[in-house]
FIDRENVEX-260445 format. One line per 4 residues: number of its first residue (from 1); their letters; for each residue x, y, z of C-alpha. Coordinates in steps of 0.001 Angstrom, whole numbers. Example, Ala and Ser with C-alpha at 12.3 -4.5 7.8 and 13.67 -1.06 7.14 Angstrom:
<atoms>
1	AS	12300,-4500,7800 ~ 13670,-1060,7140
</atoms>
This chain:
<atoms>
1	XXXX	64571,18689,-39857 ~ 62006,20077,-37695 ~ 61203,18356,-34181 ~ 58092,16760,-35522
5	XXXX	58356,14903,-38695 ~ 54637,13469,-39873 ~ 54641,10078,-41892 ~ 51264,8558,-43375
9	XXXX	49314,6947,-45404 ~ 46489,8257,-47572 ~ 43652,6539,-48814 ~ 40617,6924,-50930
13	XXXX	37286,5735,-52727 ~ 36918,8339,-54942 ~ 33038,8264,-54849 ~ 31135,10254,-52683
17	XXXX	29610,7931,-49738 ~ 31834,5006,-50371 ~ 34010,3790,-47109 ~ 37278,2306,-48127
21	XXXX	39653,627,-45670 ~ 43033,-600,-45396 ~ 44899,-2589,-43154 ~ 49142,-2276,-42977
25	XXXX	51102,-4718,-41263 ~ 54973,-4759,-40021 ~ 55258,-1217,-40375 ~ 58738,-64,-39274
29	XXXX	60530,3495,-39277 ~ 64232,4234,-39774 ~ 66804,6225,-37003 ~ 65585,8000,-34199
33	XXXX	61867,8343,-33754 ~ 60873,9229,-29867 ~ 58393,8593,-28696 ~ 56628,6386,-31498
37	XXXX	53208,7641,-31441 ~ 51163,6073,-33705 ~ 48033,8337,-34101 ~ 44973,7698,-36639
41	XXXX	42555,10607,-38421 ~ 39216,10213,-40071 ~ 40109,11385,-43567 ~ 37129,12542,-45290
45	XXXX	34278,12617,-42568 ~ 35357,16641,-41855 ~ 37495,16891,-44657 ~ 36984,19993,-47037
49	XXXX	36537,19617,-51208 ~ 35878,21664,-53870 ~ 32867,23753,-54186 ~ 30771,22564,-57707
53	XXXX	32135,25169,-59931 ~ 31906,26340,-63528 ~ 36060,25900,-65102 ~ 36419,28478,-67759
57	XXXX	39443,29779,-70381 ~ 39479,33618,-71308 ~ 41881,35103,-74034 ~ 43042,38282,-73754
61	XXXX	41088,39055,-70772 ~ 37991,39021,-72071 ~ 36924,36096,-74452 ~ 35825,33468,-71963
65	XXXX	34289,30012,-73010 ~ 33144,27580,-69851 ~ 33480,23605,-69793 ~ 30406,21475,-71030
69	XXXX	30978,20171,-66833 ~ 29381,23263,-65034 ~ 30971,21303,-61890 ~ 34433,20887,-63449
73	XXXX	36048,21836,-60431 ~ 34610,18354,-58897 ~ 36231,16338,-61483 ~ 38647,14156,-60100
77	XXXX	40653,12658,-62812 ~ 42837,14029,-65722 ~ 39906,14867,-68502 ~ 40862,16640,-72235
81	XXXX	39060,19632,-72441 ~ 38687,20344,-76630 ~ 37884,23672,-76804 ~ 36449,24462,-80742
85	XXXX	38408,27833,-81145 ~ 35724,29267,-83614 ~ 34059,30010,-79696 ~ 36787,32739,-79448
89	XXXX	36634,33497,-83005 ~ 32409,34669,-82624 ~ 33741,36763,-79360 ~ 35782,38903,-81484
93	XXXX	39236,37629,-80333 ~ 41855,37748,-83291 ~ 43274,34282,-82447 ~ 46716,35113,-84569
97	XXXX	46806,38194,-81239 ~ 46422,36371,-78837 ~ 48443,37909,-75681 ~ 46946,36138,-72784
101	XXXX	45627,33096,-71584 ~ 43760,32497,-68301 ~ 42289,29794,-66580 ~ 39669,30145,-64050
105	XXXX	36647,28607,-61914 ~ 33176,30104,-60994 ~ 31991,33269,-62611 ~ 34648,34816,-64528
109	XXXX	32487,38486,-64944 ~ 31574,37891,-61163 ~ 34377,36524,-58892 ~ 34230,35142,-55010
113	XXXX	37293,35441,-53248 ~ 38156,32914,-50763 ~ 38834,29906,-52978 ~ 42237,28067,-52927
117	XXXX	43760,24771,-54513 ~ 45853,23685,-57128 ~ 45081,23256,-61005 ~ 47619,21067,-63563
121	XXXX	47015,21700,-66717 ~ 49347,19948,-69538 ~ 49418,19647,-73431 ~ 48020,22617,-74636
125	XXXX	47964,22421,-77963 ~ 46211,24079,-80954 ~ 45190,21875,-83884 ~ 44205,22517,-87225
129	XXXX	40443,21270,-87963 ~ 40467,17972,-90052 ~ 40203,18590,-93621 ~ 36961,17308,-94987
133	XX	36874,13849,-97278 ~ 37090,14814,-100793
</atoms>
């Protein structure tokens, strides 16, 4: 390992505004930690987060629909995006040619540079529409 080694614990709100505290008790480290300095930091009062930010999908480049959230990027729990695929369908795109898929935020026909993070995305799935009621 490297000479420092950083343990700690994170904690948040998740709302804007909203102090949240904690208080730990007979906290104890394992094999040789010298000198045990036990430092603090002010998590959130200089901390940076996202930019409010348009999240968009583009197909083959070019196709691009936007979320219904036009600050998606701010959204801080996992959220199903349905996407109606007819969107791509009225742009031209051939969805049985479909080569690529991107994900994005901000302006996909103007882009910033400068932005960094990390997206997940999971399950992506397409799904026939439901066949009407007879």
């Amino acid at each position: 390992m490297s000479p420092n080694v950083y343990i700690g614990i994170a904690l948040t709100s998740h709302s804007s505004g909203v102090i949240c505290t904690a208080e730990l008790s007979n906290v104890q480290t394992t094999g040789t930690v010298t000198p045990m300095m036990w430092t603090h930091e002010a998590i959130g009062a200089t901390m940076t987060s996202n930019d409010a930010e348009p999240m968009y999908v583009a197909l083959n480049g070019n196709a691009v629909v936007y979320h219904d959230n036009p600050n998606a990027a701010l959204i801080e729990t996992w959220t199903q995006w349905n996407i109606d695929l007819q969107a791509f369908a009225d742009q031209g795109v051939n969805l049985a040619n479909v080569n690529t898929i991107a994900f994005g935020l901000g302006n996909k026909s103007n882009p910033q540079p400068g932005g960094s993070g990390v997206m997940y995305f999971d399950d992506i799935r397409l799904y026939r529409p439901a066949e009407p009621a007879p």
